[in-house]
DRENROLUM-227823 format. One line per field, with one value per residue: x, y, z of N, C-alpha, C in turn; chain; residue in three letters. Coordinates in steps of 0.02 Angstrom, whole numbers. Example, Ala and Ser with C-alpha at 12.3 -4.5 7.8 and 13.67 -1.06 7.14 Angstrom:
2
n_x = [660; 642]
n_y = [-284; -112]
n_z = [390; 354]
ca_x = [615; 684]
ca_y = [-225; -53]
ca_z = [390; 357]
c_x = [660; 645]
c_y = [-165; 2]
c_z = [390; 394]
ch = [A; A]
aa = [Ala; Ser]
END
This chain:
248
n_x = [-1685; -1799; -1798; -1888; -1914; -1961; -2084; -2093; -2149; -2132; -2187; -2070; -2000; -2085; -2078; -1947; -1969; -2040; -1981; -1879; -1947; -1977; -1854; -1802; -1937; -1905; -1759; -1780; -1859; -1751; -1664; -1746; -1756; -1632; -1496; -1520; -1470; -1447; -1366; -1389; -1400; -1453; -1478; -1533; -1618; -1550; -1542; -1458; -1331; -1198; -1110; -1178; -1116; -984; -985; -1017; -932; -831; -842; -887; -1002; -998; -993; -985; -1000; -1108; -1168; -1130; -1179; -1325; -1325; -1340; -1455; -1535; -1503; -1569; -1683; -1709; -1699; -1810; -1877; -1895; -1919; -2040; -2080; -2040; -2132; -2264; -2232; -2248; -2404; -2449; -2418; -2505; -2602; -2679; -2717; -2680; -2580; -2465; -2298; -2291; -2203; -2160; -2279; -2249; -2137; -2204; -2280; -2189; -2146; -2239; -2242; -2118; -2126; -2230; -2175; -2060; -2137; -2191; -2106; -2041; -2124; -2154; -2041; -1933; -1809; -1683; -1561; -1392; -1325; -1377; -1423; -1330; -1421; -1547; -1647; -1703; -1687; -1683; -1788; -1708; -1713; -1778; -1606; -1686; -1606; -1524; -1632; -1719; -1620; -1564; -1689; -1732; -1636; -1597; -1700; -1718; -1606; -1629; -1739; -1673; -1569; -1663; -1734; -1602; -1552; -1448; -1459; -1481; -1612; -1777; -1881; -2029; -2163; -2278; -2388; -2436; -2416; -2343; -2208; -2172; -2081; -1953; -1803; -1708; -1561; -1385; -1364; -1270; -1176; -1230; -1301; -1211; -1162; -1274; -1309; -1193; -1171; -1310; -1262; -1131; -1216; -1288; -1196; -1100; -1211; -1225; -1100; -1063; -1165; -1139; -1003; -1037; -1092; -1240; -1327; -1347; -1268; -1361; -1473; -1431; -1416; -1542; -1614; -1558; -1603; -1731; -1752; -1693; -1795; -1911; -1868; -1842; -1992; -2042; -1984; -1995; -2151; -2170; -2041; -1991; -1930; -1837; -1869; -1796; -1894; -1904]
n_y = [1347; 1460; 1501; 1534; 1607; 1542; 1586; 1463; 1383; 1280; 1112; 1075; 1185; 1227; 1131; 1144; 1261; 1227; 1149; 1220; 1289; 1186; 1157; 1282; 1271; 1175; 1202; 1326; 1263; 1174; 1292; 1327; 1226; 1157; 1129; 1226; 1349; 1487; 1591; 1729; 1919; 1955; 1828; 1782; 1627; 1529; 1449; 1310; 1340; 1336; 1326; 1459; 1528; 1532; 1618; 1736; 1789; 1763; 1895; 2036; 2176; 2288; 2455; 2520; 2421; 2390; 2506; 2491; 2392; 2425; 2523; 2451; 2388; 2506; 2542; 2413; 2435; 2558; 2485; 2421; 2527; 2585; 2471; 2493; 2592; 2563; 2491; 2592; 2680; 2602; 2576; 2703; 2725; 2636; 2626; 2528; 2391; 2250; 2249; 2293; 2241; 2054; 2013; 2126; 2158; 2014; 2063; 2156; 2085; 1998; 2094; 2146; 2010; 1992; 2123; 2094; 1970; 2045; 2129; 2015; 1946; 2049; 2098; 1927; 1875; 1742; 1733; 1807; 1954; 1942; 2065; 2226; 2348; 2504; 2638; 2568; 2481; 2367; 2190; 2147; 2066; 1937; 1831; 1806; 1870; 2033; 2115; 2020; 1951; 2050; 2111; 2021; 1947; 2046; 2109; 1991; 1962; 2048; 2038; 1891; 1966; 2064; 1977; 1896; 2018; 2095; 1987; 1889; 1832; 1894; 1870; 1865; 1854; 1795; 1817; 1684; 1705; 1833; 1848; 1943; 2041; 2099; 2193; 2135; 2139; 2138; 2090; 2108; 2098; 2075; 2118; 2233; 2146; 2076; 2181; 2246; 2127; 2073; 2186; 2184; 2044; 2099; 2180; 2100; 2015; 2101; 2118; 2006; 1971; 2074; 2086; 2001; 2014; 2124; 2092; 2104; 1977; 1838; 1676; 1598; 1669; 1754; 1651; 1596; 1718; 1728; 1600; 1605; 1715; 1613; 1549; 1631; 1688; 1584; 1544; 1651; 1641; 1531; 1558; 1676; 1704; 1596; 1456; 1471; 1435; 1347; 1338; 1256]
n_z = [-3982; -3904; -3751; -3594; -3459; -3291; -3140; -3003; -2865; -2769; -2672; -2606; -2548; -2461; -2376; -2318; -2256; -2161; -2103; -2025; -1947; -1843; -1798; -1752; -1657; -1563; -1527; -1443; -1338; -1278; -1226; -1136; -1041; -1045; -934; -824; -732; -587; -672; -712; -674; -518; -470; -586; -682; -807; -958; -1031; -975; -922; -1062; -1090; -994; -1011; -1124; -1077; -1006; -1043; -1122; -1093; -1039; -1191; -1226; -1358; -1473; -1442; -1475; -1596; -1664; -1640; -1769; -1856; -1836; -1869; -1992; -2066; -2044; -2120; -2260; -2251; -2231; -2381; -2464; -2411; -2494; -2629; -2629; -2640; -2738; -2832; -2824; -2852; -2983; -3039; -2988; -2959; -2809; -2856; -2927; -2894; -2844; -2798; -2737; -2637; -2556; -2469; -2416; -2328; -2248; -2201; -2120; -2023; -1948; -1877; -1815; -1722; -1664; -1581; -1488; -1451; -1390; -1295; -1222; -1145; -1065; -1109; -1053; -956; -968; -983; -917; -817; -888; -921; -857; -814; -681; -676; -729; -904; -1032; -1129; -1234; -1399; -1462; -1529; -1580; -1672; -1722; -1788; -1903; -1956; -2034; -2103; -2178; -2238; -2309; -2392; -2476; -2532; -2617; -2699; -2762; -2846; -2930; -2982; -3099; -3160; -3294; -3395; -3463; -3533; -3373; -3318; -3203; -3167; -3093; -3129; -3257; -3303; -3295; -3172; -3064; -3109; -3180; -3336; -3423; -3420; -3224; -3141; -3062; -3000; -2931; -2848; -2758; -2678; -2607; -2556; -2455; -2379; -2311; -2247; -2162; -2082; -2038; -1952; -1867; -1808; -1744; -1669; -1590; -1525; -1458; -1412; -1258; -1208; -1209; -1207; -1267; -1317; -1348; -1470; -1571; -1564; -1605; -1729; -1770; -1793; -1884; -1989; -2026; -2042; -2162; -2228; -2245; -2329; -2423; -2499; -2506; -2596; -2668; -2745; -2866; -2999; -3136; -3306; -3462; -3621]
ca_x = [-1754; -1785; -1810; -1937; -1926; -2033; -2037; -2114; -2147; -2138; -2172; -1993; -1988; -2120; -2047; -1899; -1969; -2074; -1918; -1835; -1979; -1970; -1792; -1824; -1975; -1852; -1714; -1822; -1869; -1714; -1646; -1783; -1760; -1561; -1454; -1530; -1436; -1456; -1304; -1365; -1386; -1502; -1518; -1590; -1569; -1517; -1544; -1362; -1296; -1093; -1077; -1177; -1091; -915; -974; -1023; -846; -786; -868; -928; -1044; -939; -1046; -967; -1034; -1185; -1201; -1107; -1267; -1384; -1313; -1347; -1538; -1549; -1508; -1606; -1763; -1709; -1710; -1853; -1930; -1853; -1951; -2104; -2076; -2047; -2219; -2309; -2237; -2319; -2467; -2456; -2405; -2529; -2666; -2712; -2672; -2674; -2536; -2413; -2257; -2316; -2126; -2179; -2311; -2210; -2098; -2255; -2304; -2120; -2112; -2265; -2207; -2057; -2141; -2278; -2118; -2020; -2170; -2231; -2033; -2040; -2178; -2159; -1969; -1922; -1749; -1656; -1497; -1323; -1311; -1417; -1398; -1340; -1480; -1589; -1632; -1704; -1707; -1735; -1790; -1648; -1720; -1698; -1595; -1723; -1549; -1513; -1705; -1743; -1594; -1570; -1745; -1749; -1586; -1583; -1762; -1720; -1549; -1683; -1784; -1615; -1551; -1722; -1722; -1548; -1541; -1384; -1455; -1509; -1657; -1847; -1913; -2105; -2211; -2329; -2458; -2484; -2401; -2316; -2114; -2155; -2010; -1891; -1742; -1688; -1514; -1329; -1352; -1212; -1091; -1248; -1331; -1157; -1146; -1312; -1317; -1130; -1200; -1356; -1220; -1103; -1250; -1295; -1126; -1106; -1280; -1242; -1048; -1073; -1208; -1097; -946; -1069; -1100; -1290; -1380; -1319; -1252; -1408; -1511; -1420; -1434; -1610; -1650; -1543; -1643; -1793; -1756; -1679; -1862; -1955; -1821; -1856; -2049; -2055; -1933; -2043; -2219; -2168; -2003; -1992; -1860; -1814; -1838; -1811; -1913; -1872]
ca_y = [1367; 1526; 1481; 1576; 1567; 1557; 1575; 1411; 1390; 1200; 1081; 1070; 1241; 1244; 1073; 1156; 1301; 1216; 1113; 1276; 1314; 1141; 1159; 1345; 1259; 1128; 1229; 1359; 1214; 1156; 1325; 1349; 1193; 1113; 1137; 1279; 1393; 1547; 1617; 1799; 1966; 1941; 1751; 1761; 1572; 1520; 1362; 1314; 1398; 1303; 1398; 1539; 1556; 1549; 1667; 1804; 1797; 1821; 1947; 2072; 2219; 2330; 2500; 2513; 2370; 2382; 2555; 2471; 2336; 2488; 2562; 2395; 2398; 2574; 2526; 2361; 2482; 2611; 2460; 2404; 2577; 2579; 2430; 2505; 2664; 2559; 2476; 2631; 2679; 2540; 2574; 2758; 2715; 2570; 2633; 2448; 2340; 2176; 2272; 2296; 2164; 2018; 2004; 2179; 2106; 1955; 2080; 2183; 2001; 1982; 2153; 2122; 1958; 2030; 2155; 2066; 1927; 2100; 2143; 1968; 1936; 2093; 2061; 1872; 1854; 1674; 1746; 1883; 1983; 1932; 2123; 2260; 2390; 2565; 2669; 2538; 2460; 2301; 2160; 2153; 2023; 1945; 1797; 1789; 1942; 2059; 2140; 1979; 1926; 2112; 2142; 1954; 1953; 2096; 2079; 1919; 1946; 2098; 1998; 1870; 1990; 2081; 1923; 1908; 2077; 2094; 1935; 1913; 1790; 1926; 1849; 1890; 1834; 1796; 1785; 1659; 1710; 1865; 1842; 2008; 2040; 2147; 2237; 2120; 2178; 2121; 2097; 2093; 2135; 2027; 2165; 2259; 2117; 2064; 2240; 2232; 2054; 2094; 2234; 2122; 2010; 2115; 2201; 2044; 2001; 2147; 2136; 1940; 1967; 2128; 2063; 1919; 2064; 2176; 2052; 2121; 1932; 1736; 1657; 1561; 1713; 1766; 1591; 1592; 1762; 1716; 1538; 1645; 1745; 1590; 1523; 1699; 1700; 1518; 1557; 1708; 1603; 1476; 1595; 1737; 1705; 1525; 1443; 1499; 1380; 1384; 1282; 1262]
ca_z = [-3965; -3857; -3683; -3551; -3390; -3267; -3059; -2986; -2798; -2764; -2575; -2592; -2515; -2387; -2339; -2295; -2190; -2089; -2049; -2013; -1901; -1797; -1781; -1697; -1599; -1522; -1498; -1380; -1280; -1258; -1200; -1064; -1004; -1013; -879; -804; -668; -580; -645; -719; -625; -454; -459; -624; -724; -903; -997; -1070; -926; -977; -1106; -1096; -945; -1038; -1176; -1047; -933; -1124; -1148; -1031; -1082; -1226; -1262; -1404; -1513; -1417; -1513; -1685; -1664; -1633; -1817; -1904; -1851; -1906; -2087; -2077; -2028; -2184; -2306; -2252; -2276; -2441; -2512; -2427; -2526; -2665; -2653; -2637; -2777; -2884; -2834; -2865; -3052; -3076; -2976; -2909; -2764; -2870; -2995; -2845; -2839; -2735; -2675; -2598; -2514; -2456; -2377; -2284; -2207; -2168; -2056; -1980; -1924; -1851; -1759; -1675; -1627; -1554; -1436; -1415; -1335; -1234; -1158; -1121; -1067; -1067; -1001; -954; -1002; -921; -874; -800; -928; -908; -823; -800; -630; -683; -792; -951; -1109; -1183; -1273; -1425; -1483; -1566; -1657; -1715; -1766; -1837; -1940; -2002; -2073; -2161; -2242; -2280; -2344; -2443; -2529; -2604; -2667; -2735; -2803; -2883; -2988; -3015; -3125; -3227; -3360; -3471; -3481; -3505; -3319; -3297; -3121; -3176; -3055; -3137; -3318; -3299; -3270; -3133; -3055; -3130; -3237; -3385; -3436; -3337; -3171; -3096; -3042; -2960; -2873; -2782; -2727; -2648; -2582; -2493; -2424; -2345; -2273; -2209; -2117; -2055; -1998; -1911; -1818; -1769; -1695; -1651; -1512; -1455; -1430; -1352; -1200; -1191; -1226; -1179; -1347; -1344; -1369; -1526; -1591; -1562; -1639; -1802; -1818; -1807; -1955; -2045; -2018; -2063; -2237; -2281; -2277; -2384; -2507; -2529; -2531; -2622; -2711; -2778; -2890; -3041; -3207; -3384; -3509; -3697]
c_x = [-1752; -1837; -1864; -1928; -1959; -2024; -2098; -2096; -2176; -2177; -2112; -1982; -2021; -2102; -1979; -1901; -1996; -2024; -1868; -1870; -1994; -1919; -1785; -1857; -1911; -1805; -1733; -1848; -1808; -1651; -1674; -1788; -1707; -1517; -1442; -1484; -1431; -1391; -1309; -1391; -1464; -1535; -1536; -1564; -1580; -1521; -1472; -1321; -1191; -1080; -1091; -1142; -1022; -913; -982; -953; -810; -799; -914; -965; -989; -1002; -1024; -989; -1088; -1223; -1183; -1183; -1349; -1395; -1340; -1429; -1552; -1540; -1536; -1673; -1751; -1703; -1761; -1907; -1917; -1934; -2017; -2128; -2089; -2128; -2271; -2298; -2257; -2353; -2468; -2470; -2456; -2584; -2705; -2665; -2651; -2608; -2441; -2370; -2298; -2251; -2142; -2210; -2281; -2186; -2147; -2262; -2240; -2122; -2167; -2273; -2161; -2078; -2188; -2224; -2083; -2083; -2167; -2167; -2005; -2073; -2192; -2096; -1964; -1844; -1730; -1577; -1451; -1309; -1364; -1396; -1392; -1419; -1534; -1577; -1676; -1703; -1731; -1733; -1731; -1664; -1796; -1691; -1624; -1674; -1549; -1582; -1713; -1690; -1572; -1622; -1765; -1700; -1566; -1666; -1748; -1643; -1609; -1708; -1743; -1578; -1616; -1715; -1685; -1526; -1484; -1390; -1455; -1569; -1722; -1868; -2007; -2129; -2264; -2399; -2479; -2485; -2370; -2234; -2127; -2113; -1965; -1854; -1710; -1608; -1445; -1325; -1298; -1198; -1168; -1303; -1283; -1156; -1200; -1328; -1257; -1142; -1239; -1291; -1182; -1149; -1274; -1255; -1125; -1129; -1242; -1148; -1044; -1143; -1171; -1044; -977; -1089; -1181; -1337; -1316; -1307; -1292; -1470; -1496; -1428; -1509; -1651; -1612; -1594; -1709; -1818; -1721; -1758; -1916; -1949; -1851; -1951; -2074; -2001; -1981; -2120; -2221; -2092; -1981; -1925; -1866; -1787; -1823; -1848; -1897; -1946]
c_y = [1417; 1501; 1549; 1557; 1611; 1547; 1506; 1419; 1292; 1169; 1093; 1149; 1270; 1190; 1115; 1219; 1302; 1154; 1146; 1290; 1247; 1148; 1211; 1298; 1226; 1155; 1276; 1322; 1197; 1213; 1336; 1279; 1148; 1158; 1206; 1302; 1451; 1582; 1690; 1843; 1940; 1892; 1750; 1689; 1568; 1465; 1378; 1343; 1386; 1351; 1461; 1569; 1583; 1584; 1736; 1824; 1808; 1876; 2001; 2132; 2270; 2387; 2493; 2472; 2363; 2464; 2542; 2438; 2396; 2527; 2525; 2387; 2448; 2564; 2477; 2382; 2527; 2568; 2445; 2452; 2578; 2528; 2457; 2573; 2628; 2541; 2529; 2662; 2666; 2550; 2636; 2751; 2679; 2581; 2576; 2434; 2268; 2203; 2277; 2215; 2131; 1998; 2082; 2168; 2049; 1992; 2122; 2132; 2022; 2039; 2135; 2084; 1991; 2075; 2135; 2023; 1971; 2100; 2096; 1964; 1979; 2084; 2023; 1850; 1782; 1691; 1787; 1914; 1964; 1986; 2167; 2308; 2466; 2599; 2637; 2492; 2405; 2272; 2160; 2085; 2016; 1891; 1779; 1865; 1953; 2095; 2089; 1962; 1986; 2112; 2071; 1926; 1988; 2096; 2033; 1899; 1975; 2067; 1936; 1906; 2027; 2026; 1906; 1944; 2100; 2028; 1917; 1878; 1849; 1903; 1866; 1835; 1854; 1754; 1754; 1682; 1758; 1886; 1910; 2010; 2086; 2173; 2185; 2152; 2128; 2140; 2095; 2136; 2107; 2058; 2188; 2210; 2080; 2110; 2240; 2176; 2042; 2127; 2197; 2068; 2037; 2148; 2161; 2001; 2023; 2154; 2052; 1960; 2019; 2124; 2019; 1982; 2103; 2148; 2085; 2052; 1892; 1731; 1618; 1607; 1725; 1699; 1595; 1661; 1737; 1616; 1563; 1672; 1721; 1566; 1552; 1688; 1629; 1518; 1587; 1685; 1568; 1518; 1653; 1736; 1645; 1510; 1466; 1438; 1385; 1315; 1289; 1276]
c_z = [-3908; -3799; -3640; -3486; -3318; -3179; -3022; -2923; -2765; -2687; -2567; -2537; -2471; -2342; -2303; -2242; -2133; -2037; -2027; -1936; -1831; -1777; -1733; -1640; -1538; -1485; -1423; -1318; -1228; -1213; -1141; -1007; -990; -971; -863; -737; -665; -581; -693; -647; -573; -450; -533; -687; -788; -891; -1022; -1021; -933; -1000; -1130; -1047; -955; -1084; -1118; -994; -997; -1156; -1114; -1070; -1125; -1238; -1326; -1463; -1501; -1453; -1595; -1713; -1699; -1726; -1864; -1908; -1874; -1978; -2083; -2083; -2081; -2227; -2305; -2273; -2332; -2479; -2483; -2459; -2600; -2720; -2652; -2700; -2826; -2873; -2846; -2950; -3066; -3072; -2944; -2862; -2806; -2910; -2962; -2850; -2773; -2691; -2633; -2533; -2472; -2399; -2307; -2224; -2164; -2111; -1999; -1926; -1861; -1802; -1708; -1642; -1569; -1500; -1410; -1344; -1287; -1209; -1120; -1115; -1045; -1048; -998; -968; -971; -888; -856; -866; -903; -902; -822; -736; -609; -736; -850; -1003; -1134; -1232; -1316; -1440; -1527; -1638; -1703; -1763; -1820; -1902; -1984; -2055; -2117; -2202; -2289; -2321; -2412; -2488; -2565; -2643; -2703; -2803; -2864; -2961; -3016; -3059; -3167; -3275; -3432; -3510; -3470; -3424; -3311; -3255; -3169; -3155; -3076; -3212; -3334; -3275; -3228; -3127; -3076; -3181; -3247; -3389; -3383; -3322; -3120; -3035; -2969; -2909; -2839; -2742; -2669; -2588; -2538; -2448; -2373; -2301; -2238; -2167; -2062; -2003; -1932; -1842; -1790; -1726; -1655; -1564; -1489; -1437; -1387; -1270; -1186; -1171; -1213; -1263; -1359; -1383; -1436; -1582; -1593; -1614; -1734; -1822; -1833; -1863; -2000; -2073; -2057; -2158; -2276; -2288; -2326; -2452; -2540; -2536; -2571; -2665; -2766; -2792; -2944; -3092; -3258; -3419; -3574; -3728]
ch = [A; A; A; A; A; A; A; A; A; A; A; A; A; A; A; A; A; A; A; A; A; A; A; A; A; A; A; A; A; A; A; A; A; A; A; A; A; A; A; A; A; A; A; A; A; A; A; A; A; A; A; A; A; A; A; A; A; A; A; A; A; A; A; A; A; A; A; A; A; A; A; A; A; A; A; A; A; A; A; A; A; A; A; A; A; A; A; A; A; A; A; A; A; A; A; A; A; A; A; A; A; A; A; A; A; A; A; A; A; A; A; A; A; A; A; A; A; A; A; A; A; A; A; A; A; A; A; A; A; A; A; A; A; A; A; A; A; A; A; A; A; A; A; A; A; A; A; A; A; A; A; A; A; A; A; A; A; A; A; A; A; A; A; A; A; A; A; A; A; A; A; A; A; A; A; A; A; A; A; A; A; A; A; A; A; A; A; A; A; A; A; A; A; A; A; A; A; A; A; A; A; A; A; A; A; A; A; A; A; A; A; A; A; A; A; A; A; A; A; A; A; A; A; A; A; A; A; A; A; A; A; A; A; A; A; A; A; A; A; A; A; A; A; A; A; A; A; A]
aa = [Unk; Unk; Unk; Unk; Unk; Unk; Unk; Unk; Unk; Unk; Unk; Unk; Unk; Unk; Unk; Unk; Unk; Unk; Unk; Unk; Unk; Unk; Unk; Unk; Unk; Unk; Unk; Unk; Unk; Unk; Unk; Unk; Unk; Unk; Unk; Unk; Unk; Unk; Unk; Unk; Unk; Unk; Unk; Unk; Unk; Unk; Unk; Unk; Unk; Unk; Unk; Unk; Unk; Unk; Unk; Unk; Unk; Unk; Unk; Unk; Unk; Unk; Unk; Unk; Unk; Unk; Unk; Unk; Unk; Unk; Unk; Unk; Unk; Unk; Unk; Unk; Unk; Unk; Unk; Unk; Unk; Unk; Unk; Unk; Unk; Unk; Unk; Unk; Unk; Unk; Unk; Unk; Unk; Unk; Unk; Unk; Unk; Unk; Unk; Unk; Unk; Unk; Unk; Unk; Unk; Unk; Unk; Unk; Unk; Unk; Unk; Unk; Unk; Unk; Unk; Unk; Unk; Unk; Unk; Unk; Unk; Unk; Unk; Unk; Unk; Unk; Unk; Unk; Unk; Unk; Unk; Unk; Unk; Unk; Unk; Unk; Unk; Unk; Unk; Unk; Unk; Unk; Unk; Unk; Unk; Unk; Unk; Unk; Unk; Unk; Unk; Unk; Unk; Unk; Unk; Unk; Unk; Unk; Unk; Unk; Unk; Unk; Unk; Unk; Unk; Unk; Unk; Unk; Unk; Unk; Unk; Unk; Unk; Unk; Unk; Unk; Unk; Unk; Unk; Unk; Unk; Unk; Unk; Unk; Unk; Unk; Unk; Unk; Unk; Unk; Unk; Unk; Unk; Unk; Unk; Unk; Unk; Unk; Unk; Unk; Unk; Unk; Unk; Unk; Unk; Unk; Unk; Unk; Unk; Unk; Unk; Unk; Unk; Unk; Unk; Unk; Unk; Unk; Unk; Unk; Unk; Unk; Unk; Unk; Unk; Unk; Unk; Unk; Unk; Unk; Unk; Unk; Unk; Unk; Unk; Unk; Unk; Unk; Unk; Unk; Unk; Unk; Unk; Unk; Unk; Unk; Unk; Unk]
END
């Protein structure tokens, strides 16, 4: 019997990001408030201070990775334009907003997100950098790392929605919600949604060791910006990408 399948968006999967997003809450607490000490530049103190104290004596500021980092948000910000090129596209062709992918959408939310978080955390530093930075002659925001939040969120947003459209069943795929195969593709895409979805990881990589080598942020910061955008990823999974069933 010839199967259909269909994308379903369960509790199971908002259960799991709002326990993504307690786990963040908690953690942020627990940075601003365990075993604080004034041990960055001009007095200024750190929660975790142990071992952020033993990641920064390992690691003192490197330019170098602190411009590798810099390279990794620059393509995290050109994929992101990317899919909003793509969605303008759809609507060019379709002529509607309702006709546009709603994983498009999903991802709009998602930047938004992301950038209101980026100001909100410049603006309201709950800590500060282990170093002064070249030509600057004070303090600045280090928690959580915005590299790590920005470029973890969008990659690891834009590999769902890759994994998504590259499908390798070879199978018709239909969004329930609007009874249409939107941008999905048909047939094997194996080969080209590893290619993609490696890509997304090693960028990811990159951006998360690539800030601990750079000595710019405490290793709680980078921790904190990657639970951020496990948090961001497991929302837009569960509201905009679902699971993936087949029925007979």
């Amino acid at each position: 019997m010839k199967k259909e399948y269909k994308i379903s968006i369960g509790a199971e999967g908002i259960k799991s990001a709002f326990i993504y997003l307690i786990v963040t809450l908690i953690y942020t607490v627990l940075v601003l408030t365990v075993d604080k000490a004034p041990i960055g530049p001009n007095g200024s103190v750190v929660g975790f201070s142990g071992i952020n104290g033993k990641f920064a004596a390992r690691f003192p500021y490197n330019p170098l990775f602190d411009k590798i980092t810099d390279v990794a948000m620059l393509i995290a910000i050109l994929v992101a334009a990317g899919f909003a090129v793509l969605g303008l596209m759809q609507l060019l062709k379709s002529k509607s907003f309702a006709k546009v992918d709603k994983k498009i959408y999903g991802l709009a939310i998602v930047y938004v997100v992301v950038m209101v978080l980026y100001v909100f955390f410049d603006k309201v530093p709950l800590n500060y950098r282990p170093v002064i930075m070249p030509g600057e002659t004070e303090l600045e925001a280090s928690f959580p790392s915005t590299h790590t939040l920005v470029v973890c969120t969008i990659m690891s947003t834009a590999s769902l929605f890759w994994k998504k459209i590259f499908d390798g069943t070879g199978k018709y795929l239909k969004d329930t919600a609007s009874g249409k195969s939107s941008v999905f593709i048909s047939g094997d895409k194996e080969k080209l949604r590893k290619v993609f979805v490696g890509f997304a990881n090693i960028v990811m990589l990159v951006a998360v060791l690539g800030r601990i080598v750079a000595g710019v942020h405490w290793i709680t910061d980078i921790c904190g910006g990657f639970l951020i955008s496990a948090t961001i990823k497991e929302f837009y999974s569960a509201l905009f990408i679902g699971k993936l069933e087949s029925e007979d």
